[in-house]
C-alpha atoms as one frame of an Amber mdcrd trajectory, in Angstrom:
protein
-191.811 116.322-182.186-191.579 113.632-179.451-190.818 110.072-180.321-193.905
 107.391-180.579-193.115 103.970-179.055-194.760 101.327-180.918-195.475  97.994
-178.806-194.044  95.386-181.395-195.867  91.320-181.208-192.599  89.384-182.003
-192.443  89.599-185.655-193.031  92.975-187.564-194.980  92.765-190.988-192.799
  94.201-194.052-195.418  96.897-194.172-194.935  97.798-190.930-190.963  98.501
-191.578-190.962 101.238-193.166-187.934 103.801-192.546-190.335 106.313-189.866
-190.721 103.341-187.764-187.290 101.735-188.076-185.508 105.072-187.426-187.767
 107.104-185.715-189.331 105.322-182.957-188.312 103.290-180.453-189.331  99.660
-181.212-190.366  97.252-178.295-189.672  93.496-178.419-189.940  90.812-175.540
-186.340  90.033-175.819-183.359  90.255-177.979-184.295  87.082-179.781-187.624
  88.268-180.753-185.608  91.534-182.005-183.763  89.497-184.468-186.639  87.418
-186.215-188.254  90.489-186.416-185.280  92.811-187.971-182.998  91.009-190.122
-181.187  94.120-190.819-181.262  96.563-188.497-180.434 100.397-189.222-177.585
 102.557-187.749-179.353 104.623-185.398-182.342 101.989-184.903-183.339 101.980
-181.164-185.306  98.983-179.471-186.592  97.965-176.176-185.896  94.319-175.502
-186.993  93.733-172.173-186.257  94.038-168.418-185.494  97.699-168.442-182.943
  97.443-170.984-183.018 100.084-174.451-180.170  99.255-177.101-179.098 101.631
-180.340-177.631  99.868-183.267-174.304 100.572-183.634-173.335  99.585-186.797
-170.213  97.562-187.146-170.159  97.523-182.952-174.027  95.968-183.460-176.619
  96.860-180.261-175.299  98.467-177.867-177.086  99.345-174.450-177.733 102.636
-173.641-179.902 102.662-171.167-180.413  99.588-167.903-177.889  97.438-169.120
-174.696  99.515-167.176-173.455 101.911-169.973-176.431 104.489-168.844-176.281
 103.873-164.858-178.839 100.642-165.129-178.451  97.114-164.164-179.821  94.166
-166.096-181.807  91.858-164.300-182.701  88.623-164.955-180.887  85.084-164.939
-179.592  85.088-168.404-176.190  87.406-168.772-177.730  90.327-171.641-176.374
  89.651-175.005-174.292  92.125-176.419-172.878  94.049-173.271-170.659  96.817
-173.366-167.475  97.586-171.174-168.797  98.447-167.455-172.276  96.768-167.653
-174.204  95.289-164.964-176.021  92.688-164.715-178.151  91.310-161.577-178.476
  88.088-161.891-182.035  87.227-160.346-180.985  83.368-160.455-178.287  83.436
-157.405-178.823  87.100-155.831-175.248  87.778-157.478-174.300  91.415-159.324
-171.545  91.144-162.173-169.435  93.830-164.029-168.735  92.903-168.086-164.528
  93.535-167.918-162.643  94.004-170.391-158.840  93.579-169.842-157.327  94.489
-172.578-157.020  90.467-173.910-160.688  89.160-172.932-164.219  90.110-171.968
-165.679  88.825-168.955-168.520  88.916-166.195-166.529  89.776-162.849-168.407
  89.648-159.716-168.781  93.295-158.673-169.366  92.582-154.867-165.458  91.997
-154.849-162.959  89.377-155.876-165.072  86.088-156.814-164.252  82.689-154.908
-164.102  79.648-158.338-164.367  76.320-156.328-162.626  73.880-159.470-160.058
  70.905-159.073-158.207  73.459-161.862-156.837  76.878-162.041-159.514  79.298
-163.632-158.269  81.444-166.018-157.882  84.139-163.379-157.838  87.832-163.294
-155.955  89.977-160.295-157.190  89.395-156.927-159.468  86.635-158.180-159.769
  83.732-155.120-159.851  79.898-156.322-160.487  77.268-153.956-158.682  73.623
-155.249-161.742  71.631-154.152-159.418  68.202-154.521-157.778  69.431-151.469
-159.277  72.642-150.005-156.343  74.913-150.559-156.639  78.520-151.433-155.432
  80.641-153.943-154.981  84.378-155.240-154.515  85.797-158.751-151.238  88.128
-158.480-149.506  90.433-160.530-145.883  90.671-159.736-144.633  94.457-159.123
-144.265  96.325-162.579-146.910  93.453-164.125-143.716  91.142-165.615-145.769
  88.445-164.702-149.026  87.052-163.281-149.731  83.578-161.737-151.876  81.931
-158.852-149.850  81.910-155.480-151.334  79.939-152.142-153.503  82.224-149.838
-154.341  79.502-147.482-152.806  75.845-148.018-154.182  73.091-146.358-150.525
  71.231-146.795-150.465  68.838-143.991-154.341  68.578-143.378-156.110  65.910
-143.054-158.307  64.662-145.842-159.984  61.723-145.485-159.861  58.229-143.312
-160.332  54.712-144.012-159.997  51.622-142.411-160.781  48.032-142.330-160.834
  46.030-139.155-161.074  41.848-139.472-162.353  40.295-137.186-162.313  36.941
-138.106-159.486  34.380-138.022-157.390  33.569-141.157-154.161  30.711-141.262
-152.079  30.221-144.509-149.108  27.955-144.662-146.198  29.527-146.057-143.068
  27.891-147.132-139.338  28.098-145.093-137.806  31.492-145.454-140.425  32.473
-147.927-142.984  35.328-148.153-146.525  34.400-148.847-148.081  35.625-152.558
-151.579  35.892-151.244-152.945  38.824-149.560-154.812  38.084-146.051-158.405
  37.698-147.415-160.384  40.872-145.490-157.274  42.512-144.162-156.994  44.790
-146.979-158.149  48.532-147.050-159.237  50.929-150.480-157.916  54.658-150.663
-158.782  56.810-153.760-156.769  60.090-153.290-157.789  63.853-153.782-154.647
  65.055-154.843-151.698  63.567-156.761-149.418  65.616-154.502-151.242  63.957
-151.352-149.501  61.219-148.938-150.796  58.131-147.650-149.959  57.250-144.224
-151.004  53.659-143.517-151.477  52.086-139.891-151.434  48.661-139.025-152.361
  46.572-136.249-151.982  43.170-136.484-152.955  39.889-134.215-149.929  37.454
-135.278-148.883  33.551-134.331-146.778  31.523-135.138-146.732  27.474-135.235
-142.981  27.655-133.701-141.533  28.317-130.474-140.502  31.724-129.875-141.904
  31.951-133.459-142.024  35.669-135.331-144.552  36.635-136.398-143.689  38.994
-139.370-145.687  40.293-142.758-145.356  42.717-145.403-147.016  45.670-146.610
-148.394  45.554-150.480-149.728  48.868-152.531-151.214  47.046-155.308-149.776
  44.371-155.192-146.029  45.686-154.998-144.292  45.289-151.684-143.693  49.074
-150.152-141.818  50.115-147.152-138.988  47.934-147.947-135.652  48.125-145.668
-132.032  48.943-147.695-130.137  46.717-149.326-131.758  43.286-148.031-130.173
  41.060-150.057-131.877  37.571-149.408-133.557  38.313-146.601-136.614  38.288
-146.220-138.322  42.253-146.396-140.771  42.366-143.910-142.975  45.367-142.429
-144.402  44.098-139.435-142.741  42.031-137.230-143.260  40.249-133.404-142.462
  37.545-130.814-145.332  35.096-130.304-146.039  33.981-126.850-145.919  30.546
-127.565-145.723  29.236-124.084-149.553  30.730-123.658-150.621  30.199-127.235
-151.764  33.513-127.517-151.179  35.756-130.983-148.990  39.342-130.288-150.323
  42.478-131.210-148.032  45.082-132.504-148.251  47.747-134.594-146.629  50.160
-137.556-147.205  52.756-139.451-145.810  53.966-142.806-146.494  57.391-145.181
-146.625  56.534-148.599-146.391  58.575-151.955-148.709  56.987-154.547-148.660
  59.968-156.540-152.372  59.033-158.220-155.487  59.849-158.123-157.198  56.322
-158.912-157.792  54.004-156.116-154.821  51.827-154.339-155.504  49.073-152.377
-153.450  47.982-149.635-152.729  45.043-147.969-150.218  42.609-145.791-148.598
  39.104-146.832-147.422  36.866-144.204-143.696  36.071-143.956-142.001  33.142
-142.380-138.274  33.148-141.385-137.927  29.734-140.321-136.093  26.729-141.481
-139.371  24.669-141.942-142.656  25.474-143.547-144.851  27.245-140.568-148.678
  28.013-140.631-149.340  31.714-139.678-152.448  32.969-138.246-154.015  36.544
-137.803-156.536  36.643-134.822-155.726  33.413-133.369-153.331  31.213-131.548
-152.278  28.243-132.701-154.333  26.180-130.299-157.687  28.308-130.623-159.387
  26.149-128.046-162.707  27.339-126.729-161.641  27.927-122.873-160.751  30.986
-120.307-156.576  30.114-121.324-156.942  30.916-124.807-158.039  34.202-126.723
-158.736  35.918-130.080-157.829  39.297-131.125-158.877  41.966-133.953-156.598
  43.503-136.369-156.968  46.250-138.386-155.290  48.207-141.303-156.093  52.419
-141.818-155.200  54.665-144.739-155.482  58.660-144.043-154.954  60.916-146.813
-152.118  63.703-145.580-152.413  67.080-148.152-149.182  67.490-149.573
């Protein structure tokens, strides 16, 4: 005698479950969670329809399984939810992002696994992997694979394609304006030039910083040097060995005194912060003299409005180097 399919409403009446219709035909629900308000104790042997294709026997102690559109029977699952309950080797179609998934099981853990080939996780951390598996570090665009050392001792995420020495992002600050600051004889100033400063917030711990500076320096003192230093929050950086009491400076040049006109030189320096959070960097002025001098950025000393006398630009860049 053939089997009668009965088209279930949601909820089935206690009159309505009797034991012909809970094991004998093949019940029909709108989904798995209508299935459950409906049967609060399904049958060994009970078979249902819940939607999209998919047909699922009670199992007992292994609850519904999928028999028939859900993988275990040749079918595929479709829809943007993964199906509840899936055995080993199901697929599932997800209608959401065009993507088709295989439920693995390795042993340890149950997973979806794309089935189109090894998936691509773009996370600033190491998924939980599987072999072959590809992860892209999005904090700096390196690549990985999931691999199984010969005889499977051991299993861990080696670099595919590193982007160690890439370039990840630039900033810079340019001043345009003029700035002077007396600083004391054979002193270095505690006061960052105002504007000259530039704001870096790394991808990577393991990235470098390489800073480049371009100052427009005078000073009020024949054949005057104009030197400064370089600051990472506030803490000098790029400091020479053993200096004693001398004065550490970054930067250095001969002003033109004789024309009153401000030198331009430049340096560059590739620093470690080994953070994450942002680090600001910035230049003090330094003055080697045996009298207090006034310093100026952008300016000579004179800074008269005429065709003899000029103003430059400075500017200070951090570029993020992948490590």
């Amino acid at each position: 005698m053939p089997y009668k399919v009965w088209a279930v409403n949601e909820i089935l009446t206690a009159a309505d479950m009797n034991s012909y219709v809970g094991n004998q035909t093949v019940l029909s629900f709108s989904g798995t969670a209508a299935r459950a308000t409906a049967i609060g104790t399904p049958v060994e042997g009970m078979v249902s329809y819940v939607g999209s294709g998919v047909v699922e026997v009670y199992a007992g102690t292994a609850g519904w399984t999928t028999i028939s559109g859900g993988g275990g029977g040749g079918g595929v699952t479709v829809g943007t939810a993964a199906p509840d309950s899936p055995s080993d080797g199901a697929l599932w179609w997800d209608s959401g992002d065009g993507e088709l998934y295989l439920y693995y099981d390795d042993g340890s853990s149950q997973q979806w696994v794309s089935a189109a080939g090894p998936s691509v996780a773009v996370q600033d951390t190491a998924p939980t992997g599987y072999e072959g598996q590809l992860w892209l570090d999005s904090t700096d665009g390196s690549m990985y694979t999931y691999y199984t050392d010969p005889g499977g001792t051991a299993s861990s995420w080696i670099g595919a394609v590193s982007r160690s020495g890439g370039i990840l992002q630039v900033v810079s600050t340019t001043k345009t304006d003029t700035y002077s600051e007396s600083v004391a004889s054979q002193s270095q100033s505690s006061t960052d030039i105002p504007g000259f400063t530039v704001d870096i917030t790394p991808l990577s711990t393991s990235s470098k910083i390489l800073i480049i500076v371009n100052p427009a320096m005078y000073v009020s003192s024949q054949y005057g040097t104009g030197m400064a230093g370089l600051y990472r929050d506030g803490t000098q950086i790029a400091l020479p060995d053993s200096p004693g009491s001398r004065l550490k400076n970054f930067t250095s040049g001969l002003s033109d005194y004789a024309s009153d006109i401000p030198s331009t030189f430049g340096q560059h320096y590739l620093d470690s912060p080994s953070t994450t959070s942002t680090v600001t960097y910035s230049m003090r002025f330094n003055n080697t003299s045996g009298s207090t001098r006034t310093c100026y950025l952008n300016r000579g000393l004179t800074d008269t409005n005429g065709a003899n006398f000029t103003r430059a630009v400075s500017s200070i860049t951090a570029i993020e180097v992948a490590g």
